[in-house]
C-alpha angles and dihedrals in degrees: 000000000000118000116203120196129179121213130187112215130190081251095044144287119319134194127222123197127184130185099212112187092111094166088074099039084259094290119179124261129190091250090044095052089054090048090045095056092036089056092050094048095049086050094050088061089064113097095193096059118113103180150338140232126205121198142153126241113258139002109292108061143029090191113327085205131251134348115274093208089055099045089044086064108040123130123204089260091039086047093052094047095051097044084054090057086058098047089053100046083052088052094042084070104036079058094049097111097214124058119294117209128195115218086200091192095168138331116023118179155133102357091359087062085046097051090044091045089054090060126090094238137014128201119179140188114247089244098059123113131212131203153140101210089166097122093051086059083043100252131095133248104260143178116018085012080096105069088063096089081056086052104038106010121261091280096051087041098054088048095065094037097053100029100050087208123148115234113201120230106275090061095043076057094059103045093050104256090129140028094220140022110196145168113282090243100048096059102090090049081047104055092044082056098058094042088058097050091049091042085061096070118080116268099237094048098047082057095050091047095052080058105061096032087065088041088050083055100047104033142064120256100264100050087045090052096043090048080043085070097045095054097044092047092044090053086070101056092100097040094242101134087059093053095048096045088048087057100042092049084050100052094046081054087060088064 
């Protein structure tokens, strides 16, 4: 089950989705997987959104990856069509056009790292674990596994990959899979703070800079500069970057 929840901050309007099935650490079903791209591509449509939040129910799990039932069933055509649900509900965040956060409250690992992996920014409790157990079940890890070596580098990356093991949050810290490690009970403060600070920044530009954040990721350097000037020059179109700079000299002046 996936909860949505709209809420209307001093900043803008912010989604929260929540994948609620807390019993089974919030793992991914086929059924889930289709609400949950379904969800993100209705949001995108909103012109008024500023930024999402993704999270698990509970206490225990962020997404404890996919179904086991599910995986123990597959066929090479089934297998195939369910690795492709979780590919698109990846992409469906990484084309969501405002910034995409991930509230990582406990496990986090297979599809749930990959879904995690395919937001802007990640904070995460101490006590949550990472992982892609996928060989030790024979199949690879798959899809938006492959922005880890991004994330982490392509060692660090491979560790994880081949070894199946699960790293805590400090290390996951460390290696770069998330931008902050906190106390359990200073998430939530954590998260608002980074909506705020993201809410600060004007709507048009925060679009253009995930972008060309994703383009900086995916292309080589001349193409990224060269998309870099159209998007500065066309910022400007509306003459909002003036407006903004004029307020914020005045109001230097002021003091």
């Amino acid at each position: 089950m996936i909860r949505t929840a709209l809420e209307e901050r001093a900043g803008g309007l912010v989604a929260r989705l929540t994948f609620d099935n807390p019993r089974k650490l919030n793992i991914f079903s086929p059924a889930a997987l289709r609400r949950f791209s379904g969800e993100m591509h209705s949001l995108e449509k909103n012109k008024d959104l500023r930024a999402v939040v993704l999270t698990g129910a509970g206490d225990k799990a962020f997404v404890g990856g996919a179904e086991l039932e599910t995986l123990g069933s597959l066929d090479p055509q089934s297998a195939r069509e369910f690795i492709t649900l979780i590919h698109d509900a990846c992409a469906a965040v990484r084309a969501c056009p405002v910034p995409v956060l991930a509230r990582i409250n406990g496990w986090c690992l297979g599809a749930g790292l990959e879904l995690a992996a395919s937001c802007d920014l990640r904070i995460a409790a101490d006590t949550a674990a990472f992982g892609m157990p996928e060989v030790r079940l024979g199949i690879p890890s798959v899809v938006e596994a492959a922005l880890l070596p991004r994330l982490v580098g392509a060692g660090r990356a491979r560790w994880l990959v081949l070894t199946g093991e699960i790293i805590d949050a400090n290390l996951a810290l460390n290696w770069g899979l998330v931008e902050k490690a906190v106390k359990k009970e200073d998430l939530d403060k954590t998260m608002d703070n980074t909506l705020d600070a993201i809410l600060a920044g004007d709507p048009a530009a925060l679009r253009q800079q995930k972008r060309l954040c994703q383009l900086w990721e995916e292309a080589p350097l001349a193409e990224s500069v060269r998309a870099s000037i159209d998007e500065f020059a066309a910022a400007y179109a509306a003459g909002e970057p003036n407006r903004l700079i004029a307020a914020f000299r005045a109001a230097r002046r002021k003091k």
